[in-house]
C-alpha positions as CSV (number, residue, x, y, z in Angstrom):
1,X,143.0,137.7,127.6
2,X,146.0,139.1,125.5
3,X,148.0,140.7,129.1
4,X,148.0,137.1,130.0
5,X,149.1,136.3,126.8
6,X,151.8,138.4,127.1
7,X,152.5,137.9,130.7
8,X,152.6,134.1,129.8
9,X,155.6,135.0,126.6
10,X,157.6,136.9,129.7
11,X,157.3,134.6,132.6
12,X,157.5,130.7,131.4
13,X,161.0,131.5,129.8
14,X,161.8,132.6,133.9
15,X,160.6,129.6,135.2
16,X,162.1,127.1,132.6
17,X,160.0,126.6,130.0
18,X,161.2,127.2,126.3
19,X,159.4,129.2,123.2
20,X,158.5,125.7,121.5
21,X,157.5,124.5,124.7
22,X,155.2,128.0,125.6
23,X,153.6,127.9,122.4
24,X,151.1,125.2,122.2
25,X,150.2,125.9,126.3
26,X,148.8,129.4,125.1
27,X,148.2,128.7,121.5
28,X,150.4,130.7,119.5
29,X,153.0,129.8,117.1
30,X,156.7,130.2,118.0
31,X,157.2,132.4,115.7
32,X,154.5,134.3,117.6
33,X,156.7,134.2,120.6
34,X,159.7,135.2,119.3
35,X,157.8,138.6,117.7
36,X,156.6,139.5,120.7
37,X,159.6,138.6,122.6
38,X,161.8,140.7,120.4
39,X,159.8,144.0,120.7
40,X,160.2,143.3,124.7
41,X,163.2,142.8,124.3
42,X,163.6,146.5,122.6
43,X,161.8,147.7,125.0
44,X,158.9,148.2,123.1
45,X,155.9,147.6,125.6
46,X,153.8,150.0,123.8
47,X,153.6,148.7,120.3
48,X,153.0,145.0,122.1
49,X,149.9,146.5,123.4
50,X,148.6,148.1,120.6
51,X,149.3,144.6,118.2
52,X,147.4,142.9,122.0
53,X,144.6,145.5,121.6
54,X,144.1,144.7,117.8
55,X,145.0,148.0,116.8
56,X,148.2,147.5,115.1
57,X,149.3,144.3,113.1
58,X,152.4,142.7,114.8
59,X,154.6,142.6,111.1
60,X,153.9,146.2,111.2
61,X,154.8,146.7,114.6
62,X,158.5,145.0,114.0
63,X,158.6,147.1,111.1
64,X,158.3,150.4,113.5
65,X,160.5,148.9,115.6
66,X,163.1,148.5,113.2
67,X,162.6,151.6,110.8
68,X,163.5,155.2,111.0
69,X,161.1,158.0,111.4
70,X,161.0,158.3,107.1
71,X,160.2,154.8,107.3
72,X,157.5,154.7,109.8
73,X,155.8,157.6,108.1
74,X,156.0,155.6,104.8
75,X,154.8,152.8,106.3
76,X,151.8,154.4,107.5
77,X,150.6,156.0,104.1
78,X,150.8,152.5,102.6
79,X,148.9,151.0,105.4
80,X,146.6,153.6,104.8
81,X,146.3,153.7,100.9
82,X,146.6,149.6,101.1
83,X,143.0,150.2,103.7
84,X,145.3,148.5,106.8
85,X,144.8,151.2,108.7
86,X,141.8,153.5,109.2
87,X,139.8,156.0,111.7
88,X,140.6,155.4,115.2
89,X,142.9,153.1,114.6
90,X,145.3,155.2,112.6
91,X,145.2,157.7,115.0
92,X,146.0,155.8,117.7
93,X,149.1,154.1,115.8
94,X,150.1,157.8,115.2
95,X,149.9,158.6,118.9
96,X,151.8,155.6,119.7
97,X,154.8,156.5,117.2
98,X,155.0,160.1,118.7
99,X,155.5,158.9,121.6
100,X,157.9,156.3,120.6
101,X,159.5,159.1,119.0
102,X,159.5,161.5,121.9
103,X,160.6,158.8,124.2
104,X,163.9,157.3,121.9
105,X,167.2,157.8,123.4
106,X,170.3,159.9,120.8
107,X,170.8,156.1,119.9
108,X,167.5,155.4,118.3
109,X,167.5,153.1,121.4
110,X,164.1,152.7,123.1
111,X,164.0,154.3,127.2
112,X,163.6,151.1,129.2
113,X,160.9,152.1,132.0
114,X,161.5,151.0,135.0
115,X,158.2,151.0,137.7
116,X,156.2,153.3,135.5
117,X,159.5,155.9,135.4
118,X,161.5,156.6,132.6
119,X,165.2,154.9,133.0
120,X,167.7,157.5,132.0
């Protein structure tokens, strides 16, 4: 259900239809939209699936995607201590961040892939 969410956010803009007109048809709020729409835009597919998966909450997903790596890791001992974040979950939030990490470009830029392939 969320992939259409998503694929809903990314296509109705392409086919004319604007974020306050996109949010009632899939019943999110705007604000919602505009979220989402700014980690795509960042190129950060991986943290939308983890907030689509319920794995990571999406304010601390535009946190990741704004912070530094001392940030980040901040972030996630607060999320822990504050009992955001546990078990699998946790793990797989620190799996995604390595491999945001691994992936960023001298910029702090995020790699834009491009049919499954790393743009470089």
């Amino acid at each position: 259900m969320w992939l259409g969410l998503i694929s809903a956010i990314v296509s109705f803009p392409i086919v004319g239809y604007s974020d306050r007109e996109i949010a009632p048809k899939i019943g999110v709020s705007v604000e919602y939209i505009h979220m989402i729409g700014s980690l795509l835009e960042k190129g950060e597919e991986r943290l939308v699936t983890a907030v689509e998966a319920g794995i990571l909450p999406l304010n601390m997903a535009i946190e990741i995607a704004k912070s530094s790596d001392e940030d980040v890791q901040q972030a996630l001992t607060q999320a822990y201590t504050e009992k955001k974040l546990r078990g699998k979950k946790l793990v797989a939030v620190r799996k995604i961040i390595e491999q945001r990490r691994r992936r960023r470009l001298p910029d702090g830029s995020a790699r834009r892939r491009l049919g499954g392939v790393d743009s470089d």
